[in-house]
Backbone as ProteinMPNN parsed JSONL, in Angstrom:
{"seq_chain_A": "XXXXXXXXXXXXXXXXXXXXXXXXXXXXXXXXXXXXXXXXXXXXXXXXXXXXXXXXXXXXXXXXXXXXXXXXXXXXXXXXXXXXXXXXXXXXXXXXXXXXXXXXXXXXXXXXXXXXXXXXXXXXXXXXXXXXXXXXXXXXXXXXXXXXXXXXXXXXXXXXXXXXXXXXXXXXXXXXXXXXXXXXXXXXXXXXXXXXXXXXXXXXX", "coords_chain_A": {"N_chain_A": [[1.202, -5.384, 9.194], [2.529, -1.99, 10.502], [5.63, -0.829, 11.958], [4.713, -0.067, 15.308], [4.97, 1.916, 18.185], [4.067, 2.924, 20.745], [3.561, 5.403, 23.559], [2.554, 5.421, 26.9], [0.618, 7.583, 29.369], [-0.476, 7.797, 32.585], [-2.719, 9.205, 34.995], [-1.501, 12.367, 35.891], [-1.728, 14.548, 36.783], [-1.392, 17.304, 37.375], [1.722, 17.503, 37.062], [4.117, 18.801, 35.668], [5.598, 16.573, 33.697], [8.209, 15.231, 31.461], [7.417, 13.86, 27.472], [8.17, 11.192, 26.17], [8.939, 10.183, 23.264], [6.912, 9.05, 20.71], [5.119, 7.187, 18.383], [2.478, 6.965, 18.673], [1.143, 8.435, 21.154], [-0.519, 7.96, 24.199], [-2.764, 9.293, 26.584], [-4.084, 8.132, 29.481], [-5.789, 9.481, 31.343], [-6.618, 11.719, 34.383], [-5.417, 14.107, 34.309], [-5.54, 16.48, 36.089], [-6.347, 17.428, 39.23], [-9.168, 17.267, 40.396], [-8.752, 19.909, 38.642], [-6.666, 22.67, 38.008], [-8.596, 22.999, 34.876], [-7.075, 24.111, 32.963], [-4.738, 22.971, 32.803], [-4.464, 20.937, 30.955], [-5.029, 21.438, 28.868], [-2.491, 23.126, 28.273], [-0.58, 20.844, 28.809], [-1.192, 19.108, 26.496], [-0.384, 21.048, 24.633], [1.964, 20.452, 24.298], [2.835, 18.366, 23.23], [4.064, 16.336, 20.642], [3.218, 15.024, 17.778], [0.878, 12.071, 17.089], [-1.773, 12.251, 19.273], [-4.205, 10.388, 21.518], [-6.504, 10.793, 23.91], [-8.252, 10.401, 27.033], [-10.261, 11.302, 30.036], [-9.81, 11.495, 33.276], [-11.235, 10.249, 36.305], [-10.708, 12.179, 38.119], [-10.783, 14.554, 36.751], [-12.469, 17.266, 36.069], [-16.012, 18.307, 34.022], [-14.713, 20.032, 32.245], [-11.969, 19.136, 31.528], [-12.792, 16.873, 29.728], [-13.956, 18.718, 27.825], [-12.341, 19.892, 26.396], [-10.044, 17.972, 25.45], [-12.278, 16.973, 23.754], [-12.281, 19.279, 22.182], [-9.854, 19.768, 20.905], [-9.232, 17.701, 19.384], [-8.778, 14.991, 20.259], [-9.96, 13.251, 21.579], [-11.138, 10.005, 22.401], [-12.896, 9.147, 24.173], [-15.536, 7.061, 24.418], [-15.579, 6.395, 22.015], [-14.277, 4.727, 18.705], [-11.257, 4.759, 17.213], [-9.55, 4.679, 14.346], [-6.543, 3.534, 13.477], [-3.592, 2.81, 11.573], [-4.303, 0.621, 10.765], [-5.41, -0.273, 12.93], [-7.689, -0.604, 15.357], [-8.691, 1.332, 17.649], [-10.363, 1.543, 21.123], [-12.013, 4.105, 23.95], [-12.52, 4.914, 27.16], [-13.212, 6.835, 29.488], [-12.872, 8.295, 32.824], [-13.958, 7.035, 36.371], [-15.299, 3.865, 38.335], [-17.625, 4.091, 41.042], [-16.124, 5.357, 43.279], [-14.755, 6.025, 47.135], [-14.436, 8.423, 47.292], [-16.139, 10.488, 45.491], [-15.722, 12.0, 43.613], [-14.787, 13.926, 40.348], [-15.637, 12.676, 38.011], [-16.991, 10.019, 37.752], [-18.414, 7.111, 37.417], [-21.272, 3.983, 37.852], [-21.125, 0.953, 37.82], [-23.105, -0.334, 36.837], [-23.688, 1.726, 34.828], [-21.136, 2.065, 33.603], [-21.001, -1.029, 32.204], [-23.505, -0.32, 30.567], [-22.579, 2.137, 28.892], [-20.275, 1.015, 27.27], [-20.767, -0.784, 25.843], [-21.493, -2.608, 23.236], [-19.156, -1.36, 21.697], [-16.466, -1.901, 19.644], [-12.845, -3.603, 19.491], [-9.207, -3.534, 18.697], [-7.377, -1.927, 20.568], [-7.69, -0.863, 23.689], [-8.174, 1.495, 26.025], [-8.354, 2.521, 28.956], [-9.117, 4.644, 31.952], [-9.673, 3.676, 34.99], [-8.888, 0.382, 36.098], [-9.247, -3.253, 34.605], [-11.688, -5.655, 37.032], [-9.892, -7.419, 39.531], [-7.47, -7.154, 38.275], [-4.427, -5.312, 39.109], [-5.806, -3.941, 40.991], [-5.71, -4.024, 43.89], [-6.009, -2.449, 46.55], [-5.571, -2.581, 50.165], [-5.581, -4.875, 50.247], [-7.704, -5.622, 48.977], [-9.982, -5.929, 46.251], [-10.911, -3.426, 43.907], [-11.062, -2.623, 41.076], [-12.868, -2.329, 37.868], [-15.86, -4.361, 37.316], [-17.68, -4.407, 35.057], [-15.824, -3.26, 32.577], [-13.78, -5.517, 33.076], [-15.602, -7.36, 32.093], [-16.277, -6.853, 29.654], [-14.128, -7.009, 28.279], [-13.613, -9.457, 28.486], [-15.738, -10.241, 26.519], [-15.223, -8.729, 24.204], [-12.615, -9.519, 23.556], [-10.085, -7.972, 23.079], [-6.887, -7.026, 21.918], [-4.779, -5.755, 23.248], [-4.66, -3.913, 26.316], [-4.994, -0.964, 28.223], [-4.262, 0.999, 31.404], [-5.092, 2.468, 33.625], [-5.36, 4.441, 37.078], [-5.15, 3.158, 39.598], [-2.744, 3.762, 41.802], [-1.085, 2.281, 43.249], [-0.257, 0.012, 41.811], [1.787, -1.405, 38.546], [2.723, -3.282, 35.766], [2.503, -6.171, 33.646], [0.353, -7.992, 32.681], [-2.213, -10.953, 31.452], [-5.235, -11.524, 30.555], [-7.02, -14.046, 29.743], [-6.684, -14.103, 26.03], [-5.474, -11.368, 26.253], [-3.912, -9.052, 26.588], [-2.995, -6.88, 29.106], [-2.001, -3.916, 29.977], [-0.84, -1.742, 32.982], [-0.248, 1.424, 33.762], [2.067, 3.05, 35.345], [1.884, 5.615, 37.547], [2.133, 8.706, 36.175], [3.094, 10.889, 37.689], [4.761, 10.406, 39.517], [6.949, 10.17, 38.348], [7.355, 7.997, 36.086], [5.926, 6.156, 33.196], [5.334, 4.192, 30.361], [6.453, 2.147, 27.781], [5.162, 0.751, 24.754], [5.574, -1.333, 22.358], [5.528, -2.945, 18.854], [5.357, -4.609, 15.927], [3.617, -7.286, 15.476], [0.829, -8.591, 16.665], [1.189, -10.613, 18.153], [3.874, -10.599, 19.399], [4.964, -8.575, 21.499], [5.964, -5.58, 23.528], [7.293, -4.389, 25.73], [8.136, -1.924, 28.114], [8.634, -0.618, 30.794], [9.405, 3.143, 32.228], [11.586, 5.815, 33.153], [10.615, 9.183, 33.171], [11.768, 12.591, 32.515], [11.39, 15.59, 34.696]], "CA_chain_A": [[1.134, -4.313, 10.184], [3.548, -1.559, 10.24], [5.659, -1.359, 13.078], [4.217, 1.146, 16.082], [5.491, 2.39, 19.416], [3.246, 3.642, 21.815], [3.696, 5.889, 24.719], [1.667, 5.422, 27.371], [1.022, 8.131, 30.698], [-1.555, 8.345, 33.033], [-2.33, 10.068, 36.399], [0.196, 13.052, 35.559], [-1.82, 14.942, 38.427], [-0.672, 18.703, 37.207], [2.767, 17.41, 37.174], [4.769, 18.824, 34.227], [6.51, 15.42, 33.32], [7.968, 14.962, 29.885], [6.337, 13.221, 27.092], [8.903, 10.336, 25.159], [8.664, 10.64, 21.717], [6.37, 7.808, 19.755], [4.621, 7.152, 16.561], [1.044, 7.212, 18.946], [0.754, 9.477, 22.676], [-1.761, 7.5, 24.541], [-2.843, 9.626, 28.023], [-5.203, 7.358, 30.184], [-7.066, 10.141, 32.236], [-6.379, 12.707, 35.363], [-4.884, 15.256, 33.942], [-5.111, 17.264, 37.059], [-7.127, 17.061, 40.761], [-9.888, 18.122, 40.057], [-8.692, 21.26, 38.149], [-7.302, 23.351, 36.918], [-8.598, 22.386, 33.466], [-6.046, 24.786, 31.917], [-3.717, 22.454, 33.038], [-4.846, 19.968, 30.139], [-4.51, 22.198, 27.595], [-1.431, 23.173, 28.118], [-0.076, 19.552, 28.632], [-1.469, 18.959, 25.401], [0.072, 21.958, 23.938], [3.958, 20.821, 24.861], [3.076, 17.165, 22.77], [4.458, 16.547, 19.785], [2.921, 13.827, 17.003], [-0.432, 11.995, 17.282], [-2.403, 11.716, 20.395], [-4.908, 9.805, 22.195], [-6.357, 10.901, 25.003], [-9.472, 10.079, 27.835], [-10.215, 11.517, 30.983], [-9.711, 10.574, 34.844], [-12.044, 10.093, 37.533], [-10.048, 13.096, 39.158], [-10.824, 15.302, 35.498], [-13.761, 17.752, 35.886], [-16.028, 17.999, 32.5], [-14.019, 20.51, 31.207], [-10.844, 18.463, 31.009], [-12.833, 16.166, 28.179], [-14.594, 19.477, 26.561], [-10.533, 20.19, 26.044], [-9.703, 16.918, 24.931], [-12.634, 17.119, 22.504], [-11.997, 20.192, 20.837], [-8.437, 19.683, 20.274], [-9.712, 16.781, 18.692], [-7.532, 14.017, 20.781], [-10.678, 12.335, 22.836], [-11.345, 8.497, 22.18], [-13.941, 8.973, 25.445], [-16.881, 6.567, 23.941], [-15.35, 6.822, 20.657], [-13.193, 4.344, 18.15], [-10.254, 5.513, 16.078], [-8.549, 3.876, 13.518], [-5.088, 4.133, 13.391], [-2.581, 2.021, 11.023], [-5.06, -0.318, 10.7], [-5.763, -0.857, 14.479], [-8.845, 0.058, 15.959], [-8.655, 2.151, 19.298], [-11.836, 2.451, 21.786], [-11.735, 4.809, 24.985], [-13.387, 4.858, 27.872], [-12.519, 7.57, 30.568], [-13.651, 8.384, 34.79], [-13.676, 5.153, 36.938], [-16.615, 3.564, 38.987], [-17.715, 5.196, 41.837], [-14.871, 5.655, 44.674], [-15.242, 6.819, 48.294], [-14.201, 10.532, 47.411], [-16.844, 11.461, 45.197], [-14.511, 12.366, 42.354], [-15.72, 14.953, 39.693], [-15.811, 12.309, 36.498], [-17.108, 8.347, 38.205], [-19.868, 5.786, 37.223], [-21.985, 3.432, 38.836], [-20.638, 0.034, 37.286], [-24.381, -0.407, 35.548], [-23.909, 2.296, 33.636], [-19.887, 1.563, 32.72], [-21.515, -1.304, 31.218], [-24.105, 0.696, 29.355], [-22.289, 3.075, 28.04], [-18.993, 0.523, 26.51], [-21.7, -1.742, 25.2], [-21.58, -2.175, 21.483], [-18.159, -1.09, 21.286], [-15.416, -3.31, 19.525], [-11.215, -2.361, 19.412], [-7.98, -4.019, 19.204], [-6.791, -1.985, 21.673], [-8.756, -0.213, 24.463], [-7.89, 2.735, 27.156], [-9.168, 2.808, 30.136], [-8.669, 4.751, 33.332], [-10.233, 2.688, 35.583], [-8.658, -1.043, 36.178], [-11.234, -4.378, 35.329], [-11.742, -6.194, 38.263], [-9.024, -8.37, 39.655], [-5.883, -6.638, 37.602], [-3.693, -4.143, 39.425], [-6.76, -2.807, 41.284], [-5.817, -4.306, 44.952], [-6.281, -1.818, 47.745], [-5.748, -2.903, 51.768], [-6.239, -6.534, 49.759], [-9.386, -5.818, 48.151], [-10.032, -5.484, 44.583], [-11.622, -2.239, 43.618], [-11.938, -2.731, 39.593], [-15.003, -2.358, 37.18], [-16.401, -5.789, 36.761], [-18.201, -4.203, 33.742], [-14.548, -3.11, 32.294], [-13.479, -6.636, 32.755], [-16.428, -8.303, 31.097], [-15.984, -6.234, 27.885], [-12.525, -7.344, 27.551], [-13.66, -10.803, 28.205], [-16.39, -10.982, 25.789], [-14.844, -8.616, 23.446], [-11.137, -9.611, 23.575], [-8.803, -7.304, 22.166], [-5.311, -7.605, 21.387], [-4.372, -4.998, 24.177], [-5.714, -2.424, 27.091], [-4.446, 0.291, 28.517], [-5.618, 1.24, 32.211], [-4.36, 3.548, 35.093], [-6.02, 4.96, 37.974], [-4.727, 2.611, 41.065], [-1.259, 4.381, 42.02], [0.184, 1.471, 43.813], [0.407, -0.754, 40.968], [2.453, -1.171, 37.063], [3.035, -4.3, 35.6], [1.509, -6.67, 32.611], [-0.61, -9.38, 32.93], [-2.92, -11.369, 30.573], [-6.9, -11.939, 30.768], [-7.13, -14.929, 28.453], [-5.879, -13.552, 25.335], [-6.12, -9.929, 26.092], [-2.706, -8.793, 26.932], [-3.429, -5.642, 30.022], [-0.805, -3.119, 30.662], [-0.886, -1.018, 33.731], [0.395, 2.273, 33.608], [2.503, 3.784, 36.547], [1.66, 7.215, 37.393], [3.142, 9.896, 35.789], [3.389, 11.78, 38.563], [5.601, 9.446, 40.231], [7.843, 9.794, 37.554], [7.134, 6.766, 35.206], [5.506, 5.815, 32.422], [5.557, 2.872, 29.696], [6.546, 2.272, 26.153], [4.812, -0.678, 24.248], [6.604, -1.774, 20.915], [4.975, -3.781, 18.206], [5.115, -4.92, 14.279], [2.497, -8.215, 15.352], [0.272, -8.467, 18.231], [2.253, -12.339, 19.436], [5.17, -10.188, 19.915], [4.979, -7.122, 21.98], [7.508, -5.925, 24.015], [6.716, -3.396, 27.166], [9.34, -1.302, 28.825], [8.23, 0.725, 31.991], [10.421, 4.067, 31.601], [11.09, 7.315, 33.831], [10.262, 10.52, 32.696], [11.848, 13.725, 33.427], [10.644, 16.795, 35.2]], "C_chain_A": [[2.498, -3.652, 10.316], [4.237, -1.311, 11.834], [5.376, -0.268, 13.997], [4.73, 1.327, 17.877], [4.594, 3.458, 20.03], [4.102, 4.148, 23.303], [3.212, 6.112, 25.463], [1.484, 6.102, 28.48], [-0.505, 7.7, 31.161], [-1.653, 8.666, 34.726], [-1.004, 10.977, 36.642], [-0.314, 13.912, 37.124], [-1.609, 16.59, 38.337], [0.678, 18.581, 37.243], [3.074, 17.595, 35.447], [5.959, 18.056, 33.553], [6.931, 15.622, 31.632], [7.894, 13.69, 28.781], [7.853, 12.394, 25.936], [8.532, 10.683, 23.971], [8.296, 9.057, 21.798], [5.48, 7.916, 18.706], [2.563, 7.714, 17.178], [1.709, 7.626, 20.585], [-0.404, 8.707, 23.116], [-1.603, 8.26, 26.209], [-4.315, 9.189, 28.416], [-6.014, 7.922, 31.721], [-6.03, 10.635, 33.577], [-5.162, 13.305, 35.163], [-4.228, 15.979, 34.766], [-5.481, 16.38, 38.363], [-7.841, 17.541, 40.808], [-9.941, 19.692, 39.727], [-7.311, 21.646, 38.595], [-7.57, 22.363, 35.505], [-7.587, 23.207, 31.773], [-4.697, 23.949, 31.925], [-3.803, 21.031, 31.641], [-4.438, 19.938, 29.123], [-2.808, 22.791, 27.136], [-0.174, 21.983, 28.381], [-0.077, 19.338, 27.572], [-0.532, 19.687, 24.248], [1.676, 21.469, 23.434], [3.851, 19.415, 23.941], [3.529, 17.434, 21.219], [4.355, 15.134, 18.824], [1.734, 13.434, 17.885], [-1.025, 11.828, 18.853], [-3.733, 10.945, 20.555], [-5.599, 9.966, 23.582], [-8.095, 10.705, 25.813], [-9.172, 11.302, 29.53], [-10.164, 10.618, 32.142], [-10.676, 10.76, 35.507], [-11.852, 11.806, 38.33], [-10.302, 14.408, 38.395], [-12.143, 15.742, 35.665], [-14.36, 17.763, 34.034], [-14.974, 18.865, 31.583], [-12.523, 20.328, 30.607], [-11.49, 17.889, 29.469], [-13.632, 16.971, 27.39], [-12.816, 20.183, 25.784], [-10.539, 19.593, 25.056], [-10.721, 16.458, 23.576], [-12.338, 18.216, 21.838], [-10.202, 20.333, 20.266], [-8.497, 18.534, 19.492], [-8.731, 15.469, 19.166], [-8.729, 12.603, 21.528], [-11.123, 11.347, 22.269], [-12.441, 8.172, 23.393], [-15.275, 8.265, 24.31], [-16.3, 6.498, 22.686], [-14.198, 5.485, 19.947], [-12.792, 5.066, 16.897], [-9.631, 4.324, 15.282], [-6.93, 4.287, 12.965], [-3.876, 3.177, 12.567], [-3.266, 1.089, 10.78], [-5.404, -1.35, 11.989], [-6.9, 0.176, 14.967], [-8.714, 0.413, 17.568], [-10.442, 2.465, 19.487], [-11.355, 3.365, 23.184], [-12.865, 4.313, 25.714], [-12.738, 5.786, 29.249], [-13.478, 7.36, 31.74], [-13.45, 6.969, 35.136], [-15.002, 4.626, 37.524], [-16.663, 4.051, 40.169], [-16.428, 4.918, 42.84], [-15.771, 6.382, 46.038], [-14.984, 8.368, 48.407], [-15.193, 11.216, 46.625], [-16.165, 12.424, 44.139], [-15.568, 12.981, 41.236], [-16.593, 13.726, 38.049], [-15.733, 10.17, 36.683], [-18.468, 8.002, 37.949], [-20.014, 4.77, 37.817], [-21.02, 1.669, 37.458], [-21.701, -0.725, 36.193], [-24.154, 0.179, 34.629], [-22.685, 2.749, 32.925], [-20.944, 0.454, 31.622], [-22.017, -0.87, 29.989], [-23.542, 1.246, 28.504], [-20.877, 2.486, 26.633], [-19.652, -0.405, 25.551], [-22.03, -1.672, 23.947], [-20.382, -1.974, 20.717], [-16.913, -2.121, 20.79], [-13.673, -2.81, 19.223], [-10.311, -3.663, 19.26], [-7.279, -3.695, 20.493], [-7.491, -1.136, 22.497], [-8.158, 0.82, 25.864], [-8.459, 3.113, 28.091], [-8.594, 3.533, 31.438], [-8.759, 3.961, 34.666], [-9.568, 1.104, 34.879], [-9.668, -1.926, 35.681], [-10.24, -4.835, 36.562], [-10.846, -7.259, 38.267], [-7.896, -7.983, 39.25], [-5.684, -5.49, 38.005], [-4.795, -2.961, 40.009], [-6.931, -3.305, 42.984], [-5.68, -3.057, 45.803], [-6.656, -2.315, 49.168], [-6.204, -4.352, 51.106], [-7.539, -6.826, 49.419], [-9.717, -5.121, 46.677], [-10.969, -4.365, 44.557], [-12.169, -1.963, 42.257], [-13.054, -2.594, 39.354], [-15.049, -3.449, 37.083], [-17.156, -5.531, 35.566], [-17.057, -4.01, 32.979], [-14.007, -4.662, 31.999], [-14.136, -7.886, 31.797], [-16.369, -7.594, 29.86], [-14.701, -7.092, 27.465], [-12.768, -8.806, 27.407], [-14.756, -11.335, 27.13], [-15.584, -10.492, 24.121], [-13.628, -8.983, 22.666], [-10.012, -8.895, 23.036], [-7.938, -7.319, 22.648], [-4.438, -6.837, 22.867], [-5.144, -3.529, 25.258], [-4.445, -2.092, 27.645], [-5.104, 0.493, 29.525], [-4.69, 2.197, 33.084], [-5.144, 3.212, 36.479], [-5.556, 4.207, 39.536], [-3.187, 3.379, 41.152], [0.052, 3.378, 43.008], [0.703, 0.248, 42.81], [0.92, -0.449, 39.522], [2.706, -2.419, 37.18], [2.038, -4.801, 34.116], [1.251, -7.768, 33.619], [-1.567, -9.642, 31.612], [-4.625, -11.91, 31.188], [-7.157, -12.723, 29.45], [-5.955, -14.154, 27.462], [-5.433, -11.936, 25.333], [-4.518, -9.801, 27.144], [-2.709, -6.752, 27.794], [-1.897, -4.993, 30.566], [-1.468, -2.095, 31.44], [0.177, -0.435, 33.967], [0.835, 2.934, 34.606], [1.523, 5.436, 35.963], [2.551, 7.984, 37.426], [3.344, 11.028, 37.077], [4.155, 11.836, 39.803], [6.584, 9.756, 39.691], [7.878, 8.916, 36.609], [5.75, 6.977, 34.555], [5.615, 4.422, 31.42], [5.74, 2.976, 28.317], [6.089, 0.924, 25.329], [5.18, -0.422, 22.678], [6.005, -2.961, 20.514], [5.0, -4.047, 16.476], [3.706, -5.975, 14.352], [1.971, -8.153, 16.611], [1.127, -10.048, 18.961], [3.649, -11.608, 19.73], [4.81, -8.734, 20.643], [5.909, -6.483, 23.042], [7.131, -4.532, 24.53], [7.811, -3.283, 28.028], [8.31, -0.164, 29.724], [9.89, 1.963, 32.148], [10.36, 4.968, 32.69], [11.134, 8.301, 33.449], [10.937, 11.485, 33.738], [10.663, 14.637, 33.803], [10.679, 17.344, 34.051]], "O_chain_A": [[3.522, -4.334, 10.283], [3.547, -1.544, 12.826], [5.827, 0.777, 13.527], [4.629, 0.309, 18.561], [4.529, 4.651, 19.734], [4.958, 3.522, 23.929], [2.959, 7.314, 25.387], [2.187, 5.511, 29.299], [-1.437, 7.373, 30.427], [-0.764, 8.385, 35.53], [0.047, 10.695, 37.217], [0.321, 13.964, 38.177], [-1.688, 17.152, 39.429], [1.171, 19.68, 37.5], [2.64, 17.008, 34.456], [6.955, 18.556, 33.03], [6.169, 16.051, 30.765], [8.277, 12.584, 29.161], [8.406, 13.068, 25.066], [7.718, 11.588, 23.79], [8.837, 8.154, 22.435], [5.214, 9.028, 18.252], [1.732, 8.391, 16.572], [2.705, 7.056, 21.03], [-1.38, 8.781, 22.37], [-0.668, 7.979, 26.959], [-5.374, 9.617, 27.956], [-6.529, 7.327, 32.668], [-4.936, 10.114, 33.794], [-4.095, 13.063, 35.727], [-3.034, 16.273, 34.709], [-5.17, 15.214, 38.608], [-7.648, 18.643, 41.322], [-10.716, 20.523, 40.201], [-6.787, 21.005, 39.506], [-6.965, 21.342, 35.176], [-7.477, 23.05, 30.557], [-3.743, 24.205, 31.19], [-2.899, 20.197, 31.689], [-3.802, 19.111, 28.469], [-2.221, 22.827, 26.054], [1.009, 22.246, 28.164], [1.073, 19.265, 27.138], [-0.062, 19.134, 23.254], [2.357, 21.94, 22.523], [5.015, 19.067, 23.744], [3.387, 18.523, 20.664], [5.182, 14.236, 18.98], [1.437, 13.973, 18.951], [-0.379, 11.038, 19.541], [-4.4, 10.907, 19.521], [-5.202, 9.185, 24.446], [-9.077, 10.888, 25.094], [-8.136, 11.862, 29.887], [-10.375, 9.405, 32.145], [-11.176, 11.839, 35.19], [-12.733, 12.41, 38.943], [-10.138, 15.438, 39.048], [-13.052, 14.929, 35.495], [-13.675, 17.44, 33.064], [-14.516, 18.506, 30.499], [-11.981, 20.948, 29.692], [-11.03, 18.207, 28.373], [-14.126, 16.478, 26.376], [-12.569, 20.817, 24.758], [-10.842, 20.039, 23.95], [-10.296, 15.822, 22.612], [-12.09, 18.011, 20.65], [-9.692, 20.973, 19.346], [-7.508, 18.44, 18.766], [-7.951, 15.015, 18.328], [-8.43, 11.454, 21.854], [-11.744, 11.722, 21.275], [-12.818, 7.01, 23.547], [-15.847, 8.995, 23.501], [-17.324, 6.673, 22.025], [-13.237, 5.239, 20.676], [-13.409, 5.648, 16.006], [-9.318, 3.217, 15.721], [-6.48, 5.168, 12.232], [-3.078, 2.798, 13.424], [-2.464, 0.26, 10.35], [-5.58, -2.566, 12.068], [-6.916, 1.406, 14.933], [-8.66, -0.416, 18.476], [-11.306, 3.036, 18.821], [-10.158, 3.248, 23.444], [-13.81, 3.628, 25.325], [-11.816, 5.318, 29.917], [-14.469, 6.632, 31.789], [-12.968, 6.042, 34.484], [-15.96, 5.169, 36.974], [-15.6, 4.565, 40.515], [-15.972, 3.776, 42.777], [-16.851, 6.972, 46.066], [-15.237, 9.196, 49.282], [-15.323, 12.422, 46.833], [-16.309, 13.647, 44.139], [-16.765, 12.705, 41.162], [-17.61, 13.921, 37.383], [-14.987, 9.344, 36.157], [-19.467, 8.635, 38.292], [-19.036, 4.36, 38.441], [-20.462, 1.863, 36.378], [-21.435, -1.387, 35.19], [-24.259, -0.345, 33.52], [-22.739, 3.518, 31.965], [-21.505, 0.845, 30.598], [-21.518, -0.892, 28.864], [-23.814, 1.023, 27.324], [-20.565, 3.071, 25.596], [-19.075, -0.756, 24.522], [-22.779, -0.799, 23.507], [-20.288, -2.222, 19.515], [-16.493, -3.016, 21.523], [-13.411, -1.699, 18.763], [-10.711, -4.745, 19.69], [-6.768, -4.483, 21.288], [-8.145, -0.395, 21.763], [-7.597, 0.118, 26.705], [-9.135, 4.141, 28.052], [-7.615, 3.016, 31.977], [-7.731, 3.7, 35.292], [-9.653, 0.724, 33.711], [-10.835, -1.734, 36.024], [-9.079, -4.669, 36.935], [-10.812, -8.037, 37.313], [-6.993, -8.493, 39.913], [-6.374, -4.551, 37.61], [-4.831, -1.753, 39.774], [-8.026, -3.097, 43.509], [-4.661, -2.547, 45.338], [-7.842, -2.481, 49.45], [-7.228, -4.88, 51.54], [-8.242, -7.833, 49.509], [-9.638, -3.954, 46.291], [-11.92, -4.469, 45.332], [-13.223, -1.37, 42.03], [-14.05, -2.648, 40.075], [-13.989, -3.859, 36.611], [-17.343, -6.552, 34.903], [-17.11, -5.003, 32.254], [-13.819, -5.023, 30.837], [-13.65, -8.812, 31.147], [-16.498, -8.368, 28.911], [-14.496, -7.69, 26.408], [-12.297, -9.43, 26.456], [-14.806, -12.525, 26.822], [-15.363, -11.257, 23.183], [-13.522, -8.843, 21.448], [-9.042, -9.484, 22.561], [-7.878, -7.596, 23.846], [-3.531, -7.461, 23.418], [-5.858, -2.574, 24.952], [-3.33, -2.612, 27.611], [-6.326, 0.39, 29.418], [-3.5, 2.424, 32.86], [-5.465, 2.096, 36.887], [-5.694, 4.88, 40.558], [-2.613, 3.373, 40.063], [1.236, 3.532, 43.309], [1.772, -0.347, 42.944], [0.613, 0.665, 39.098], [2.919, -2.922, 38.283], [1.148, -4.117, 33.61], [1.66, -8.194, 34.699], [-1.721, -8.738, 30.791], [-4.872, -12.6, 32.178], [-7.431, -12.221, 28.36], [-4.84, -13.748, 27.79], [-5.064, -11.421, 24.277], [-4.248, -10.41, 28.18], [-2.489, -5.713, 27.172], [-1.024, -5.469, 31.292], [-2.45, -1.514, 30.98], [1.254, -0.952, 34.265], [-0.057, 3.665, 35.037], [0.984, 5.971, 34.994], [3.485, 8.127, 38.215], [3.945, 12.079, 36.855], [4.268, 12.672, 40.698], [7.533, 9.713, 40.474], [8.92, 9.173, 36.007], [4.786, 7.611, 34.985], [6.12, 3.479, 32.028], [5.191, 3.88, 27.688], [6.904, 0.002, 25.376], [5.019, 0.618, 22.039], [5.842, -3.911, 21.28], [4.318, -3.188, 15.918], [2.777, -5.753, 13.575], [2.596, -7.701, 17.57], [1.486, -10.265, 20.118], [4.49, -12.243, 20.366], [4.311, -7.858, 19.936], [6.792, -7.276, 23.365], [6.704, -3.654, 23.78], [8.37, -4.221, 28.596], [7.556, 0.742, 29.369], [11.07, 1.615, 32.159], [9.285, 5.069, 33.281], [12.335, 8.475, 33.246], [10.908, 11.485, 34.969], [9.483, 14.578, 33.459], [10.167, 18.45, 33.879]]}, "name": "protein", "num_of_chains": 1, "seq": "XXXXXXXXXXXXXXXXXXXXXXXXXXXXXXXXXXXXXXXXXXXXXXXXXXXXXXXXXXXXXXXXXXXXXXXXXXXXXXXXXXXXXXXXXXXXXXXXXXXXXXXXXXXXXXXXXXXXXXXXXXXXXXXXXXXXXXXXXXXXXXXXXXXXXXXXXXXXXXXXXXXXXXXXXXXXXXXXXXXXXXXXXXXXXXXXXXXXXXXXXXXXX"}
């Protein structure tokens, strides 16, 4: 395996943060606040080398009719990249706001079901990791059972704004991504998956 550096944002929010340089761009959903969806495109526009990208909970559809025709969206989809398999999975499970781009946690299941990755992108937390709110977990429990039956090497998640940090689910090594709109982001560095090596970073304006 050759060696790869990922850059990871998510929840930029319409904030025009800038984008580290790496070998792979991974953006893990809400683009904006619910809109504009020009705001996507022209995020997109300012990157420079491969991307990766899903929608947010907060991302009307026409954020991921963007993100497909620029040809970047991993939503439902695996990529192969260096000889690592990427799946996506964008929106979150339902929330109390009624958000433009959320699922019922049945039909998270459903829809990730079948899917297999090394490394996986999610907006939405699983259940139990970096998804506490007022001390109550908010995660997908469908999200988490993929990772636990499927196991891959690494995820990718956003969407809670009070947490960043790693943690491990068995073997499944979970990074949570500050929000870019905070200022921060993350850089994960790798030649083998037993070594990986995760720097949380701040981004300019």
């Amino acid at each position: 395996m050759t060696h790869m550096r990922i850059v990871a944002l998510g929840d930029i929010h319409n904030e025009d943060v800038s984008v580290p340089e790496g070998d792979l761009i991974v953006i893990a959903g809400d683009f904006t606040i619910n809109g504009p969806i020009e705001f996507a495109e022209r995020f997109l526009d300012k990157i420079r080398g491969k991307v990766l990208a899903i929608p947010g909970n907060m991302d009307p559809k026409g954020v991921l009719d963007i993100l497909e025709s620029k040809g970047v969206s991993i939503h439902r989809k695996t990529v192969e990249i260096g000889g690592i398999t990427f799946f996506g999975f964008g929106g979150s499970s339902t929330t109390p706001f009624n958000t433009p781009f959320e699922f019922d946690d049945e039909e998270i299941e459903r829809l990730i079901s079948g899917f297999k990755a090394d490394i996986a992108i999610f907006h939405d937390t699983p259940y139990g990791f970096f998804d506490w709110i007022g001390g109550k977990s908010v995660g997908s429990m469908a999200i988490r059972r993929w990772i636990e039956s499927v196991k891959p090497k690494l995820v990718f998640c956003a969407h809670i704004h009070e947490h960043e940090g790693v943690a491990k689910l068995n073997d499944t090594l979970i990074v949570k991504i500050p929000p870019a709109n905070k200022g921060r982001g993350v850089v994960v560095e790798f030649e083998d998956f037993s070594n990986v090596i995760v720097r949380f970073v701040s981004l300019k304006p």
